[in-house]
GUSEMI-568689 format. One line per field, with one value per residue: x, y negated, z of N, C-alpha, C in turn. Coordinates in steps of 0.001 Angstrom, whole numbers, plus 500000, padded with zeros to 6 digits. Each point is the difference from the previous one (the first is absolute). Example, Ala and Ser with C-alpha at 12.3 -4.5 7.8 and 13.67 -1.06 7.14 Angstrom:
2
npx: 513190;499650
npy: 505690;498950
npz: 507800;499280
capx: 499110;500820
capy: 498810;498810
capz: 500000;500060
cpx: 500900;499230
cpy: 498800;498910
cpz: 500000;500730
//
This chain:
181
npx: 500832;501057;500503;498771;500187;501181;499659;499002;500375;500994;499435;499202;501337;499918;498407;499769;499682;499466;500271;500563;499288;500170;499506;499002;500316;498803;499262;499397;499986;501424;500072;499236;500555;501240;499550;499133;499453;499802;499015;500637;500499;500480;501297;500531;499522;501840;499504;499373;500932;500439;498941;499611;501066;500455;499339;500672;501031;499212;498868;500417;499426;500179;499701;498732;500213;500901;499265;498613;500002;500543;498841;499319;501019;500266;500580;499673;499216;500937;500722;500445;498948;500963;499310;501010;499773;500379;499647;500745;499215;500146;498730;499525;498909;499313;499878;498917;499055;500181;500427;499991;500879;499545;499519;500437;498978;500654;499550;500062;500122;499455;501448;500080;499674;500393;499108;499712;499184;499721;499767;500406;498863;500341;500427;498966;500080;500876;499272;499487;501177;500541;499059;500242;501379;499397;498769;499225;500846;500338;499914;501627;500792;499897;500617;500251;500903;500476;501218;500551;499737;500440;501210;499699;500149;499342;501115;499863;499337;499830;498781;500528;499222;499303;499937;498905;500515;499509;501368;498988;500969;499544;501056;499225;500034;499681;500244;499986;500863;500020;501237;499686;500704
npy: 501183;499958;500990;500349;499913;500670;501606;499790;499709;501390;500830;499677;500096;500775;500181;499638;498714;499971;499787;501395;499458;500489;501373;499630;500876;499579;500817;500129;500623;500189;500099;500844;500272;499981;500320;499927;500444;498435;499954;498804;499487;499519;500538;499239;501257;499804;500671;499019;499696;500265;499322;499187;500462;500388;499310;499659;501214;500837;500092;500657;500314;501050;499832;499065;500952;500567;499713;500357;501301;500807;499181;500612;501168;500087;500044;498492;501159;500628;500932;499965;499384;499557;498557;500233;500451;499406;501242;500646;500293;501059;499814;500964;499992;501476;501026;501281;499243;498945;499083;498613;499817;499506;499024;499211;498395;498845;499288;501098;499294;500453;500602;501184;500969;501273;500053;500888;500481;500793;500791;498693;499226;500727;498833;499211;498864;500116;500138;499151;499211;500598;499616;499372;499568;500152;500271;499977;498911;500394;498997;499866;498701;498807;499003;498626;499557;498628;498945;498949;498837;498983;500401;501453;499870;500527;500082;500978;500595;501297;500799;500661;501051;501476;501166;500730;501006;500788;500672;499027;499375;498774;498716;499177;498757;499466;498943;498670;500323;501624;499426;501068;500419
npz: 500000;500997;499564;500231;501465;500428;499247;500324;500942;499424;499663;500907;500557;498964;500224;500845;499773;500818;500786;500300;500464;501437;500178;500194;500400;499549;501078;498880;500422;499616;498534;500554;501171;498604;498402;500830;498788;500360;500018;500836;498716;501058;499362;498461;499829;500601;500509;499812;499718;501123;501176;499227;499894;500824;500780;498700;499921;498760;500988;500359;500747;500384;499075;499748;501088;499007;498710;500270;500921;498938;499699;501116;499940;500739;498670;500774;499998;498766;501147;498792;500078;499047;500152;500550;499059;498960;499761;499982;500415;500019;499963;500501;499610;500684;499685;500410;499727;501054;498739;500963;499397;501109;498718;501124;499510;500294;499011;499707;499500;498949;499914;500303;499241;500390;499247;501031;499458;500751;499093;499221;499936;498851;499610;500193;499371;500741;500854;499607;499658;501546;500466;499550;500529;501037;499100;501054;500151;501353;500806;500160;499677;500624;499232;500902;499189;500832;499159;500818;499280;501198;499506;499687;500714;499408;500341;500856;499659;500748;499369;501179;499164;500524;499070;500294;499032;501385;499276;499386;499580;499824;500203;500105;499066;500657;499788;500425;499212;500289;499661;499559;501101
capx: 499168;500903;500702;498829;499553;501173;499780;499235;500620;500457;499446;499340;500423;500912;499254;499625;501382;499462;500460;499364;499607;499678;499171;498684;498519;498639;499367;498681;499562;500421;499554;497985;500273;500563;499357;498921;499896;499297;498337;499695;501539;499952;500745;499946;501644;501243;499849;498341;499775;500085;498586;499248;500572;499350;498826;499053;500185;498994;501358;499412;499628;500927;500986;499204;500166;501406;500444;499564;500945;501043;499536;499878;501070;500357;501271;500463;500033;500281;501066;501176;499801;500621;499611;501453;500216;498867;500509;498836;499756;499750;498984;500145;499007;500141;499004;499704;499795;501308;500888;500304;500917;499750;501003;499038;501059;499691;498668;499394;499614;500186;500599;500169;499210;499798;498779;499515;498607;499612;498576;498547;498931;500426;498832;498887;500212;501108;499467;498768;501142;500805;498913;499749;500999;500528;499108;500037;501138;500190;501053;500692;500651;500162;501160;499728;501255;499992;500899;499493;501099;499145;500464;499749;498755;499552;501144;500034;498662;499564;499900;500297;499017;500498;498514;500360;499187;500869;501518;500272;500204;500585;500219;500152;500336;498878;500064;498684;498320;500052;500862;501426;501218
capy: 498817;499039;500012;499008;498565;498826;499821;499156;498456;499080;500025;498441;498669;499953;499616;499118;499245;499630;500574;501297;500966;501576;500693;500441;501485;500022;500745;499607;500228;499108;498397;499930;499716;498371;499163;499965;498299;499608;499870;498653;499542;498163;499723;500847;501050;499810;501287;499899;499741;501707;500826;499237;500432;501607;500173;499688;500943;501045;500041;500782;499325;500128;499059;498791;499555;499645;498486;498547;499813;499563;498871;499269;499914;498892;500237;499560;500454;500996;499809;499813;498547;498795;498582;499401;499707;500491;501268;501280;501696;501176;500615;500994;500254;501217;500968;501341;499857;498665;499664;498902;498811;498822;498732;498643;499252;499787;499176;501370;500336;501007;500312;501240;501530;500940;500757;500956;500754;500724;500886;499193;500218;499444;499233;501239;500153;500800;501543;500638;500069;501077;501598;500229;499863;501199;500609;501632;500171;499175;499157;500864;499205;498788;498621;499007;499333;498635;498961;498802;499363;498487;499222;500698;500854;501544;500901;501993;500945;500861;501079;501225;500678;501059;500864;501282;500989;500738;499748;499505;498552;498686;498834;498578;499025;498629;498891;499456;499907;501045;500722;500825;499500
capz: 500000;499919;498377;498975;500376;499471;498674;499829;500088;499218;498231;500007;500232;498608;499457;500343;500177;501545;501787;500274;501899;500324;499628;501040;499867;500622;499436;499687;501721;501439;498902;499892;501529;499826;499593;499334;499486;500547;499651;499356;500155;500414;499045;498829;499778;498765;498591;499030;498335;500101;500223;498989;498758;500176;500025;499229;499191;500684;501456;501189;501016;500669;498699;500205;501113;500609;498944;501114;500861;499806;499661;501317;500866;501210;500585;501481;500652;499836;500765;499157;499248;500890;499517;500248;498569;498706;499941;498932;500720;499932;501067;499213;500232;499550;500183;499228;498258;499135;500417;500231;499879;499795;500485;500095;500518;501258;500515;500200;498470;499353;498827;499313;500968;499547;500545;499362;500657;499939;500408;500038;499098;498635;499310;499425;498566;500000;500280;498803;499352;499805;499712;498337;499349;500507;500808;500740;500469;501130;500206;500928;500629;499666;500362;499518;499837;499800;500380;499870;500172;499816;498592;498634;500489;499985;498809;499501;500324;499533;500740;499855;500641;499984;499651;500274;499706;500391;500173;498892;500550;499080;500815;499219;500324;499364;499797;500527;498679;499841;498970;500009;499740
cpx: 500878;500594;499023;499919;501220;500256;499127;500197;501222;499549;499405;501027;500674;498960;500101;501262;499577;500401;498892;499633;499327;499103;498657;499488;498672;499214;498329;499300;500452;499646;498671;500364;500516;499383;498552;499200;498588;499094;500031;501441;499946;500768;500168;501126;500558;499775;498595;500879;500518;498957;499428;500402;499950;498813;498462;500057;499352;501747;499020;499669;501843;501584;500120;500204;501350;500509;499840;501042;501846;500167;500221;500844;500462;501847;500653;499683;500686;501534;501051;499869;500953;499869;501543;500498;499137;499873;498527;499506;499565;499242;499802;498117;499841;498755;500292;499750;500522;501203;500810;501267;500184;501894;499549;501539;500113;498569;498681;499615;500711;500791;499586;499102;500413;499021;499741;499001;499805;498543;498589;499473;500100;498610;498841;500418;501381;499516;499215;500959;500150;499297;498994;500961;500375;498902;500721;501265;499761;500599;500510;500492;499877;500935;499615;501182;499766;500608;499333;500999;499564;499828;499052;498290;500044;501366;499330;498818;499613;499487;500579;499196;500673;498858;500427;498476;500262;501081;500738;500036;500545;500058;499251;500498;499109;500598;498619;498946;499585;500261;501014;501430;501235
cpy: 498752;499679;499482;498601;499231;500052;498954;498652;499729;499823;498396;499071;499926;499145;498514;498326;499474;501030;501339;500394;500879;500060;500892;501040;499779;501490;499068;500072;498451;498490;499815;499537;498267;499109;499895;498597;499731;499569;499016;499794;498272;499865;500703;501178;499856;500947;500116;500566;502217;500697;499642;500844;501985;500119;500045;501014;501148;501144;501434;499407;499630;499146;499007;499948;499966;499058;498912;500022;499365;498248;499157;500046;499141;500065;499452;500778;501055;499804;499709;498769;498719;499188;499149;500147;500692;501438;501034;500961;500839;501163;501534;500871;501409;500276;501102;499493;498532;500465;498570;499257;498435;499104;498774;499152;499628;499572;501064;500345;501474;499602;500753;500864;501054;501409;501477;500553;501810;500688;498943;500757;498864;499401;501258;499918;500907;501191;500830;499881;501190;501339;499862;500782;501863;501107;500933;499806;498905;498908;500435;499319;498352;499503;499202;499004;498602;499504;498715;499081;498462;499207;500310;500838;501721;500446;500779;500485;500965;501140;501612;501091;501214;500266;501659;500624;501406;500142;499107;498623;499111;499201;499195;498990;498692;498669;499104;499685;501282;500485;500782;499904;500996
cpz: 500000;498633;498991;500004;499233;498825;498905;500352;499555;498650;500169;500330;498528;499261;500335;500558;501411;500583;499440;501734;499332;498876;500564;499468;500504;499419;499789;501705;500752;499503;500485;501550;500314;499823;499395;499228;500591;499251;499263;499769;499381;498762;499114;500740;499207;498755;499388;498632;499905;499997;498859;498547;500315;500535;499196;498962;501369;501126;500469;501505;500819;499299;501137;501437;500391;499753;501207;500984;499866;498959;501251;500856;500857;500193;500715;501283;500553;500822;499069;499601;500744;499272;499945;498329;498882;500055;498766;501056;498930;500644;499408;500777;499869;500778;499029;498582;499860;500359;499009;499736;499599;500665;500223;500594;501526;500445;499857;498238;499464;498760;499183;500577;498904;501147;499452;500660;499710;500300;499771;499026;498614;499741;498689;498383;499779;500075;498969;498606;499695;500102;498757;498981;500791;500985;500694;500918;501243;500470;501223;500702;499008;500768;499107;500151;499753;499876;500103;500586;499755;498508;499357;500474;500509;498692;499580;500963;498877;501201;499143;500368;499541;500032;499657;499414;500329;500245;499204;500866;499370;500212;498834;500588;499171;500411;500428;499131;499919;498869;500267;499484;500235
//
């Protein structure tokens, strides 16, 4: 676990030209205990133009609630946070089916995310896609892959599904328009 952690911070301090701190492990659990978003929020969140731009592409429920959460983050709260100079964090969000890499600046905004989801539920036009395209055959496993990035938006998305006809098994791969790729 140690060797991840420092692995990973350094791959980000190459990325990045600001001060690299630590690096935070949150499990989705301990993020729902931190930070919960509040009902009414008095101020725009640094990150509207994040929630505003994935939220508006068809999400699974569970998409949509990590988006919000990791949107709302409170990274002053978080024990690694030091206000004494500019800096990047590197938050790292997990659970059984996320899993989270977010970068933010000091003032809590969102750089970067690389996201991945497991086990959701594929949008329905995808679904009826691929069981046209593949009667009789099951869905076995889904991933759902995100980049995002302040500049440019949404980079790279795609879902990865796995389908099974008996011993018979086939990865696809779709793109956000549900094109295969």
């Amino acid at each position: 676990m140690r060797t991840l952690i420092l692995l990973m911070t350094g791959v980000f301090s190459l990325i990045g030209t600001a001060q690299q701190n630590e690096l935070a492990f949150l499990s989705i659990s301990t993020l729902e205990a931190e930070n919960t978003i509040s009902e009414s929020i008095a101020s725009v969140p640094p990150n509207l133009l994040y929630l505003k731009e994935l939220l508006s592409n068809q999400s699974s429920d569970i998409i949509k609630k990590c988006r919000e959460r990791l949107a709302n983050y409170n990274l002053k709260s978080n024990s690694v946070y030091d206000d004494s100079e500019k800096a990047m964090y590197s938050v790292v969000f997990r659970n059984k089916q996320v899993n989270i890499i977010a970068n933010y600046e000091s003032d809590g905004s969102i750089l970067y995310t690389q996201e991945t989801y497991k086990g959701i539920r594929i949008p329905k036009e995808l679904m009826v896609k691929i069981s046209k395209v593949y009667p009789g055959w099951a869905f076995s496993k889904t991933t759902y892959h995100l980049s995002y990035n302040r500049k440019e938006g949404i980079d790279n998305q795609f879902y990865k599904i796995q389908i099974s006809n008996g011993k018979k098994k086939k990865i696809l791969r779709f793109n956000e328009n549900f094109k295969a790729i």
